[in-house]
N, C-alpha and C positions, 0 to 999 in steps of 0.2 A: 833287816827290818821288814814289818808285816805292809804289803802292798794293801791299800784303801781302796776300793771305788767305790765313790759316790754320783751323787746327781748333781749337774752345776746347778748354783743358784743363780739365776739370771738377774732378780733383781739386785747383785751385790754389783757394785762395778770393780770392786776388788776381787772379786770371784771372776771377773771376767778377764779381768787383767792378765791373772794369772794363766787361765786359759790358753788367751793370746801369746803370752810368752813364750808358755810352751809348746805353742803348737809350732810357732815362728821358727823356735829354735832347732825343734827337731827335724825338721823343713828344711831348712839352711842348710842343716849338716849333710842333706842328702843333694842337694841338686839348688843350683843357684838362681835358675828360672822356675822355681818352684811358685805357685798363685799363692800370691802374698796376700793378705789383708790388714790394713789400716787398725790402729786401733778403733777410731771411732768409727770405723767401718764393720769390725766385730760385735762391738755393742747393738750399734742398729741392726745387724743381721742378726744376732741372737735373741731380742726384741720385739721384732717382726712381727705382726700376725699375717696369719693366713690360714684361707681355707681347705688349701689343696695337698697338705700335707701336715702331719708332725711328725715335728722334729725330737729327737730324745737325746741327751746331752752327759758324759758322763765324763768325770777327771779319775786320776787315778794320783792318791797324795803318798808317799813313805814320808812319816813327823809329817812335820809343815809344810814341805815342799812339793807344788805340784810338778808332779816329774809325766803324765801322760794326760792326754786327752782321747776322746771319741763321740760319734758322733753317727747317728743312724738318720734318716731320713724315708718317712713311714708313706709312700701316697695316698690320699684318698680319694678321688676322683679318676686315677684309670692307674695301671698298673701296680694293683693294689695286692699283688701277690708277693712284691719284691717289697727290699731295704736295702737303701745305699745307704753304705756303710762307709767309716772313716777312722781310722787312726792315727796319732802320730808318739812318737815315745822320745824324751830326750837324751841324749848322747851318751850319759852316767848312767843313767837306768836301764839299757838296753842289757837284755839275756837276762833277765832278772822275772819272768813271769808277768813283768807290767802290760805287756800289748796280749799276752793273750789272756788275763784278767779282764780287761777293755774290751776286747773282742767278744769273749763271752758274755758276759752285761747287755753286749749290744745285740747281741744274735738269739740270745734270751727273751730280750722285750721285745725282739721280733717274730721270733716263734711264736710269743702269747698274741701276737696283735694278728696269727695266721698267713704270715707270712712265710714261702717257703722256698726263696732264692733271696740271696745276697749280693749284690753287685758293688765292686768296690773299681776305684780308680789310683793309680800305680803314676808317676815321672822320674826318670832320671835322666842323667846327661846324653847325648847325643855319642858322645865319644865312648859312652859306657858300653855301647853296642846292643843290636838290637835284643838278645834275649833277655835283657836286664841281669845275668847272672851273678854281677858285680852289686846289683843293686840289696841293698839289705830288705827294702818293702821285698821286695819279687822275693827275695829267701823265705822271708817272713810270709808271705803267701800263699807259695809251696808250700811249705811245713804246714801249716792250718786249711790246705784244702781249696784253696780258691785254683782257679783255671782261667788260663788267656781267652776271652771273648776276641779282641783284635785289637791290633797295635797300632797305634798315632805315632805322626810324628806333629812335634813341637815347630814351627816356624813364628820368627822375630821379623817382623819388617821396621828397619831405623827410620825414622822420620825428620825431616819431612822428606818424603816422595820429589823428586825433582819435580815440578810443572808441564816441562815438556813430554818426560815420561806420562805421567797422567792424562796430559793430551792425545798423546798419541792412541794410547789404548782406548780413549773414549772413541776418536775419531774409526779406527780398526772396528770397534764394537759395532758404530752408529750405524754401518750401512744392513748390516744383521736385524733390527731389530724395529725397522719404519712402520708404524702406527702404533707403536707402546710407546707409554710417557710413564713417567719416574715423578715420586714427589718423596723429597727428605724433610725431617723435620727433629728437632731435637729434644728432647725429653717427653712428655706424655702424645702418646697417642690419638690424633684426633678422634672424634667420637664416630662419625661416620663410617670409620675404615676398619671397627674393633672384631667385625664377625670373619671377615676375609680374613686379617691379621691375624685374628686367635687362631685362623683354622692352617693358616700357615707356620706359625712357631709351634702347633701341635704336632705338625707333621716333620718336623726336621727331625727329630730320633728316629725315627721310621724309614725318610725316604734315603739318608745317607746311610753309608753300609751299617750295617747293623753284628756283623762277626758271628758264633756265636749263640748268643743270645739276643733276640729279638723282640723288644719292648712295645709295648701299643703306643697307636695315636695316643697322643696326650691330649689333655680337658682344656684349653685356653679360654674359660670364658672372661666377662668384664671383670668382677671380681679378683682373679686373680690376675688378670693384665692389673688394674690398677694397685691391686696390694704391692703387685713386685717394684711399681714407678713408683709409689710411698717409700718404699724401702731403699733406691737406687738416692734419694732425695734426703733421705736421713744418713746416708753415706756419706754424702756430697759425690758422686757421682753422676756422669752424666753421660745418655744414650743418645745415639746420634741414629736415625733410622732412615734407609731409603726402601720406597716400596716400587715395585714394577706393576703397572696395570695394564690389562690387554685391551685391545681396542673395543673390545666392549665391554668395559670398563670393570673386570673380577680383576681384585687382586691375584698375580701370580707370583710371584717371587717376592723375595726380601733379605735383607743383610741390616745388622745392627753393630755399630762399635760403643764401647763404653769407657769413659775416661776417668781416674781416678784419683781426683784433686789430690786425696791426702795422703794416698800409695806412692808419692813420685811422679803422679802426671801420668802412671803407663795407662795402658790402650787393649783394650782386650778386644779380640773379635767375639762374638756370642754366634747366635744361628745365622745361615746364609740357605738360603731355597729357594729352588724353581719349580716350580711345578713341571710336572715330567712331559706333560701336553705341550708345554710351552720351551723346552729346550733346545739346544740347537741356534739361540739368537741371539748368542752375547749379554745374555741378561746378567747373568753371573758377573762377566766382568765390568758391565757398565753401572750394576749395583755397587759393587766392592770399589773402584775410583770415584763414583762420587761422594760416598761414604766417607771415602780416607779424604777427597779435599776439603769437605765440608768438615772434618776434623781438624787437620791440621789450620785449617782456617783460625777454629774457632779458639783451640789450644796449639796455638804454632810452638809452647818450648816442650811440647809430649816425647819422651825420649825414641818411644816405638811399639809396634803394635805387636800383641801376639797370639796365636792362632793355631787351632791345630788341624788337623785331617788323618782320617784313615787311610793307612797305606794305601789301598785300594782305590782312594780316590780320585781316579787320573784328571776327570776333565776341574775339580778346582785347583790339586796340586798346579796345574799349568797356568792358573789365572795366579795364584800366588807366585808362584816364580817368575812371571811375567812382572809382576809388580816389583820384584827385588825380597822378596821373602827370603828368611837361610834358616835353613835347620838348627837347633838347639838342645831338643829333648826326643828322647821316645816317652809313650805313654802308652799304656798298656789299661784296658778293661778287661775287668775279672768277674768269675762268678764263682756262688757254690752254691750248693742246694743246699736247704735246711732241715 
């Protein structure tokens, strides 16, 4: 039968539904730590406004049934040469011309919007090994042209953290780090702190390895910090954030976790950064335990948090296995040019 793409409607919720299903399902079938989302966590993320980007959204139906999705992501405000891009195909429909149908659609409306690299993101099992050869995205990958930027690895920390353990790594950190003081706080951003803040969650693609491909500072200003806390809020999700201040009082570092009431309670980490001036002082790990207690605090039954890093990245890998982290996935960023 003839493969369809079209453009989702977002305002149907049956159009979204469907979406979700299939995006879940073809997800599932590849990897079981695979980043899930809620249904009514979909809706509000496909709802969303915002400034800093559009988004372009496309299903792929044979008859009735939506058997694919995809999904490009346009920036406008800094790295506005690229699109990340997304597919997922369901299990039935797989070798059938469906994902690269999708694929083209998305890499079409990206070319017109002058874009000329695609950047997509790859998980599979940990046990699967690291070149994903096992993995069907990564065949599907190769075959269409994309290239390894650099490979994550996936870490799950089970929760809750024992207390002691968390103590002690505070106390290890505390002597590192005398005259910077820490403030957490949970869900929006105080106002005062949104130029530092934005200029630090702009620079985490940047300052962590990059592989590759090498993306710009990104735009954090008010606007988009507050679009994405509108958006976390219509999810029913909730961001738990500690900031490190130096003693004369700039923001320098920062760590965020996000909890997701209606995903199961899991735990994501989001950005974690130091400024490079300031390293060296246990900021990292005194961000990331107060983080996780002020988490587990507030959602003591969250199954566990998960997290990823670039190979490369020796000094927070050791802050995460310090904490009880354990591998689960590789993840792999890709590019191609357009």
């Amino acid at each position: 039968m003839t493969c369809l793409i079209e453009e989702l409607d977002v305002s149907s919720d049956a159009a979204i539904e469907a979406f979700h299903t299939a995006r879940n399902r073809a997800e599932e079938q590849d990897f079981a730590f695979h980043t899930s989302y809620s249904l009514p966590e979909t809706i509000a993320m496909l709802r969303s406004s915002q400034h800093a980007a559009r988004r372009v959204l496309r299903q792929a139906r044979i008859g009735d049934a939506v058997v694919g999705v995809g999904a490009a992501m346009l920036p406008l405000l800094d790295n506005t040469a690229t699109a990340d891009v997304g597919i997922a195909v369901v299990p039935e429909a797989r070798r059938q011309g469906v994902g690269r149908a999708l694929l083209e659609s998305l890499l079409s409306e990206s070319r017109a919007a002058d874009r000329t690299r695609a950047i997509a993101w790859l998980q599979w099992p940990y046990d699967g090994g690291r070149d994903g050869s096992t993995s069907p995205g990564m065949q599907f990958a190769a075959a269409t042209g994309f290239h390894v930027s650099q490979l994550e690895v996936q870490r799950v920390l089970d929760l809750p953290v024992p207390i002691d353990v968390l103590d002690t790594l505070t106390a290890q950190a505390a002597t590192h780090h005398a005259g910077y003081t820490f403030r957490t706080w949970t869900g929006a951003a105080p106002q005062e702190i949104l130029p530092g803040y934005g200029r630090l969650i702009g620079a985490v693609e940047t300052e962590a390895p990059t592989g590759e491909h090498v993306p710009e500072v990104e735009v954090w200003d008010e606007q988009r910090i507050r679009e994405q806390e509108a958006e976390l809020e219509q999810q029913g999700r909730t961001r738990i954030t500690t900031l490190a201040v130096a003693p004369d009082g700039e923001p320098v570092g920062y760590t965020d976790l996000v909890h997701a009431a209606t995903d199961g309670g899991r735990v994501y980490q989001w950005g974690t950064l130091v400024d490079r001036d300031h390293r060296g002082h246990r900021l990292g790990t005194a961000l990331k335990v107060r983080t996780a207690r002020a988490m587990q605090e507030a959602f003591p039954d969250a199954p566990y948090v998960r997290t990823w890093n670039a190979e490369s990245n020796a000094p927070m890998i050791a802050v995460n296995d310090a904490m009880g982290f354990r591998p689960v996935g590789w993840a792999a960023e890709l590019y191609r040019d357009l």
